[in-house]
N, C-alpha and C positions, 0 to 999 in steps of 0.2 A: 490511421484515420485521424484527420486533423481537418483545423479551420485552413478554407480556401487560400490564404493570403501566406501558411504554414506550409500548406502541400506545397505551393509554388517553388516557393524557398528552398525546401529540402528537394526537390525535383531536380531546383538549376545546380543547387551548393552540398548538398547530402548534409549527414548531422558529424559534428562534431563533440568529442565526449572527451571531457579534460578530468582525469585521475590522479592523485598523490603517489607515486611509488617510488621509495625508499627517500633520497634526498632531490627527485627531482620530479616533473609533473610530465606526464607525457599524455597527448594527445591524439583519439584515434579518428582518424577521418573515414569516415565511408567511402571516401570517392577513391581510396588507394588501398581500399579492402576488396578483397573478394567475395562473390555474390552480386547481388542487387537489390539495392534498398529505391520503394518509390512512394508517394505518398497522395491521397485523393481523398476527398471528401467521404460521406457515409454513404452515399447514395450509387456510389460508383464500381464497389466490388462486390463480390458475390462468394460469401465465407465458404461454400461448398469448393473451391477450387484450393480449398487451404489447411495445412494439416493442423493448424495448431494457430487459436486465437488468442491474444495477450489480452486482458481486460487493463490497463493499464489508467484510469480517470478515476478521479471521485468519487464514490456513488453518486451522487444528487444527478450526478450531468448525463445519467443514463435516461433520464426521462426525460430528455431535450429533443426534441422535432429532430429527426431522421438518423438520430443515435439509438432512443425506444426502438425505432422501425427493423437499423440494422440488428439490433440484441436478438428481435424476435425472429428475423431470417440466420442467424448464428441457431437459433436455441431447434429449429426449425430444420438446418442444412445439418444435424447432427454432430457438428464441428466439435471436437472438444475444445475447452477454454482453460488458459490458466490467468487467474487475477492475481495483480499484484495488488488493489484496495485492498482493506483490510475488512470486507464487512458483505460479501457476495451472499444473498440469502440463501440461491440454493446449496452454496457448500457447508454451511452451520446446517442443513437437513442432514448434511453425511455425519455429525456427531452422533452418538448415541443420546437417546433422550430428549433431544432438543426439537421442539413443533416451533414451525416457521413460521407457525400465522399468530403465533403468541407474540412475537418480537417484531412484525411488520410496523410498530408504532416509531420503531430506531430509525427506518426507512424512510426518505424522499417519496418513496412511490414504490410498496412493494409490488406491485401489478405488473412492472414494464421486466420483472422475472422469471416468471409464470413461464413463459418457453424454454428455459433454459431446465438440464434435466443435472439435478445433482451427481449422478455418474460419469457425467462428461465435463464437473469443473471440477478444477482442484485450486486450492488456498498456495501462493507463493509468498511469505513474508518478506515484505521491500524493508528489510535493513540495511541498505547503505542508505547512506543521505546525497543526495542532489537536489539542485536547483539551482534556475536560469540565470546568469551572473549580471549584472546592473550595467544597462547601456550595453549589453552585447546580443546579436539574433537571437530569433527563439530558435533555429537550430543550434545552438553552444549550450549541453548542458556540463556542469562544475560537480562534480562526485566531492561531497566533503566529509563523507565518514565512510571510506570503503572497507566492505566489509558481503557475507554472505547471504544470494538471496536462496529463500530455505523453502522446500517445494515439495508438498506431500503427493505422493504419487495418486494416479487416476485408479478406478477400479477398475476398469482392463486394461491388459500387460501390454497390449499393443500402443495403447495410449501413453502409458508410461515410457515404454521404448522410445518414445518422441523425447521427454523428458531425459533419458537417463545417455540419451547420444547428444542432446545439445548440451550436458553437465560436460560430459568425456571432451565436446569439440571446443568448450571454453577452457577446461581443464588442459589442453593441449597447445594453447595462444602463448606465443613468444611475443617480449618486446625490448627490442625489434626483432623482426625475422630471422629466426637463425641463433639468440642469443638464448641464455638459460635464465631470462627475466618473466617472471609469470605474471599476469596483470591480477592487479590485490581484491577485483572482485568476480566470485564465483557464483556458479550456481549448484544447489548440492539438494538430493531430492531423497526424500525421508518414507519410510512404512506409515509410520504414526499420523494421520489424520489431526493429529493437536501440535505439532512443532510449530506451524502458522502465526498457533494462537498464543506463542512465547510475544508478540508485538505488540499483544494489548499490555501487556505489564508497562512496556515505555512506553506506549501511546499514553495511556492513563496515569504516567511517575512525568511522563515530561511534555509530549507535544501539547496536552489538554491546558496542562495547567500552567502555559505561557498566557494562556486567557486570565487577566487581573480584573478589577475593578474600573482601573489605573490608566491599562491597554496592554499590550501584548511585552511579555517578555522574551529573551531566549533563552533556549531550552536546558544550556546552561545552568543558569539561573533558576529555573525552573527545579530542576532538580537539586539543586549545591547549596541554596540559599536556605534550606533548612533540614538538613541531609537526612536527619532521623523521621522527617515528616514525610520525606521520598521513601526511604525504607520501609516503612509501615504502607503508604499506599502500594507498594512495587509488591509486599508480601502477600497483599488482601488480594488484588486482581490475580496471582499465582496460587491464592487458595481457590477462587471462585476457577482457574482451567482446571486443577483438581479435581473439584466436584463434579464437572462435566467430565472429568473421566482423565483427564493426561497425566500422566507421569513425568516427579522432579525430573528426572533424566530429557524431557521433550522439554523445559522451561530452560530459561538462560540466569545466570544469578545474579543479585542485583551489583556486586561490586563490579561485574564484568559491562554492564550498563554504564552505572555510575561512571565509570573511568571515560570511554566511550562517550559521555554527553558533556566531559569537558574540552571539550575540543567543538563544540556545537554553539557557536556565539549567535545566534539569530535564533525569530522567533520559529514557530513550526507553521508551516502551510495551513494547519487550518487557522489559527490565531491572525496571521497575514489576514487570508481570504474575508474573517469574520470582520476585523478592524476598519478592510477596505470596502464594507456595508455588501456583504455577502449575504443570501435570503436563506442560502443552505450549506450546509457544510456536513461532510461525512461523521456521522452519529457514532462513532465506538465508543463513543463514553453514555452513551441512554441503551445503547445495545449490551455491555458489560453491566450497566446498574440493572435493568430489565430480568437478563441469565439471573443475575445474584438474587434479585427479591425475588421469583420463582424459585429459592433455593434458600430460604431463608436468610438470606446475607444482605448484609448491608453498610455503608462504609461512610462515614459523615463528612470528608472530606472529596468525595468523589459525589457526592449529593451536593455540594457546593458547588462544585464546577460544573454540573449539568446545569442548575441555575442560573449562572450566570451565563452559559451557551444560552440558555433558550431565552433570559433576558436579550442579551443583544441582540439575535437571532430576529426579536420580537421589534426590539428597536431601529433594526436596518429592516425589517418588512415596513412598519409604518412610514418611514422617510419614503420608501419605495413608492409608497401607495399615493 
C-alpha cells in the first residue's frame, strides 16, 4: 500500500533492493523473482483475501485518511499483522503488566488501534538499516546495515506457521540461483514476546539522539562521540525491558551495537523527518520514558532528548499553523 504516483512505478518497474554481500553489492529485482509483487492505494484491497499483513509506516501515518480506514478493515477482516514500527499499541498489550491506555499519550492517535486485537499482531524488530538512495526512484531501496529482522511468534501456531515458512523460504535464497551465497539478511522468529524490544536500546543510544540543539547528526556520531555516555543510556533502556519482564538473553549487548553504528554515517529517519518540519514522528523515546516512570525509573539524558523532540515537534507545528 503506497501513494498513487508509487503504486504506479512499482506496477510498471517492480522494486529494487540493493544489499552489501561479502566484497560486492548485489541487487534483487522483483521483476526476475518469482511470485508477484503489485502495489495500489488504501482504498483498493481487501486484507481478508490475505494471510499475513506487514505494518511497515511510522506510527503517526496510521491515522492519515484512508490508512485509519484500511487498519480498521485489517483489525475487522481478522488478518493477522506483523509490524516492523517499533511502537504497535496493541502488541505492548501482549507484554505482561503493561495497560495500553496508560501509554496512549506516546501515540499519534491511539484510537485508529482499537480494531486491531493483540492476538493477531506480533512485534518484528527492523534491524537492518535502509533508506532510499539520493536522486534514485522511490522503488530503489539501499540496505546499509544488513543484518536480522527478529519476529516474536503469534499466539496461535497457525499464525506463526505463516511466520516460521517465510524464515525457512528466505533461509533457502541463493545468490544467484544455484550458488552457495546466502543473502546477509534474514528473518528469524523467537518464543519470547521481548526480543522486539532489544530496538528500543538503539533507538534510544543512537537513532534519538541524532536530534541536537544544533540539527541532526548521524547515528554514528550519535553513539561514538561520547561512547561512555551511549553505554550508560544503551544499559538504562536494557534495565527498564528488564523490568517489564525480558531476559539478558532476549536483549542484544551494547558492543555488538556499538560496532554496528559505525558503519551508520547518516542521520536516523526520524532526526531527517523532524529537521524537514515534520508535525509527528514515531514516539519510542516518550513511550520507553512513560514504561520507566510507571516503574520508577528514570534517566536524565533520555528526559533531554524528549525535550527537545517535543520542542521542535512544537516548532514545526507552529510554522505549520
Amino acid at each position: 500500500m503506497c501513494l498513487p504516483a508509487e503504486a504506479e512505478l512499482i506496477n510498471a518497474e517492480g522494486v529494487r533492493i540493493r544489499m552489501p554481500l561479502k566484497r560486492e553489492r548485489v541487487e534483487v529485482d522483483t521483476r526476475k523473482a518469482p511470485g508477484k509483487l503489485s502495489a495500489a492505494g488504501p482504498d483498493a484491497v481487501d486484507p481478508a483475501k490475505f494471510d499475513l499483513v506487514c505494518l511497515a509506516m511510522q506510527e503517526p501515518q496510521y491515522r492519515s485518511p484512508g490508512v485509519r480506514e484500511l487498519l480498521a478493515r485489517i483489525g475487522r477482516a481478522k488478518v493477522p499483522a506483523m509490524s516492523i514500527m517499533n511502537m504497535p499499541l496493541p502488541y505492548l498489550a501482549r507484554l505482561p503488566g503493561v495497560d495500553v491506555r496508560s501509554i496512549g499519550a506516546a501515540s499519534a492517535d491511539p484510537s485508529v488501534w482499537a480494531p486491531v486485537s493483540p492476538e493477531l499482531l506480533t512485534l518484528c524488530s527492523p534491524d537492518p538499516q535502509a533508506f532510499r538512495p539520493q536522486g534514485q526512484p522511490s522503488n530503489v531501496l539501499q540496505v546499509s546495515l544488513p543484518t536480522n529482522f527478529k519476529a516474536t511468534r503469534f499466539e496461535q501456531d497457525a499464525h506463526t506457521k505463516i511466520l516460521r515458512d517465510l524464515e525457512a523460504g528466505v533461509d533457502a535464497v541463493r545468490w544467484p540461483a544455484g550458488s552457495d551465497v546466502e543473502l546477509p539478511v534474514k528473518l528469524r522468529v523467537h518464543e519470547s514476546v521481548f526480543v522486539p524490544l532489544a530496538k528500543w536500546a538503539m533507538l534510544l543510544t543512537g537513532n534519538y539522539r541524532c536530534v541536537t540543539p544544533q540539527g541532526p547528526r548521524a547515528i554514528r556520531d550519535a553513539v561514538h562521540s561520547d561512547i561512555e555516555a551511549s553505554r550508560a543510556v544503551y544499559a538504562w533502556v536494557r534495565d527498564v525491558c528488564v523490568a517489564l519482564g525480558a531476559q539478558e538473553s532476549d536483549l542484544v549487548p551494547f558492543e555488538k551495537y556499538a560496532n554496528a553504528a559505525k558503519g551508520l554515517s547518516s542521520p536516523s529517519s526520524a532526526a531527517r523527518a523532524l529537521f524537514a518540519g515534520a508535525q509527528n514522528i514515531e514516539r519510542v523515546d516518550k513511550l520507553v520514558q512513560t514504561l520507566a516512570a510507571q516503574r520508577g525509573m528514570r534517566n536524565e539524558t533520555l528526559d533531554e532528548t524528549v525535550a527537545l523532540i517535543d520542542a521542535r515537534l512544537e516548532q514545526n507545528r507552529r510554522a505549520a499553523a
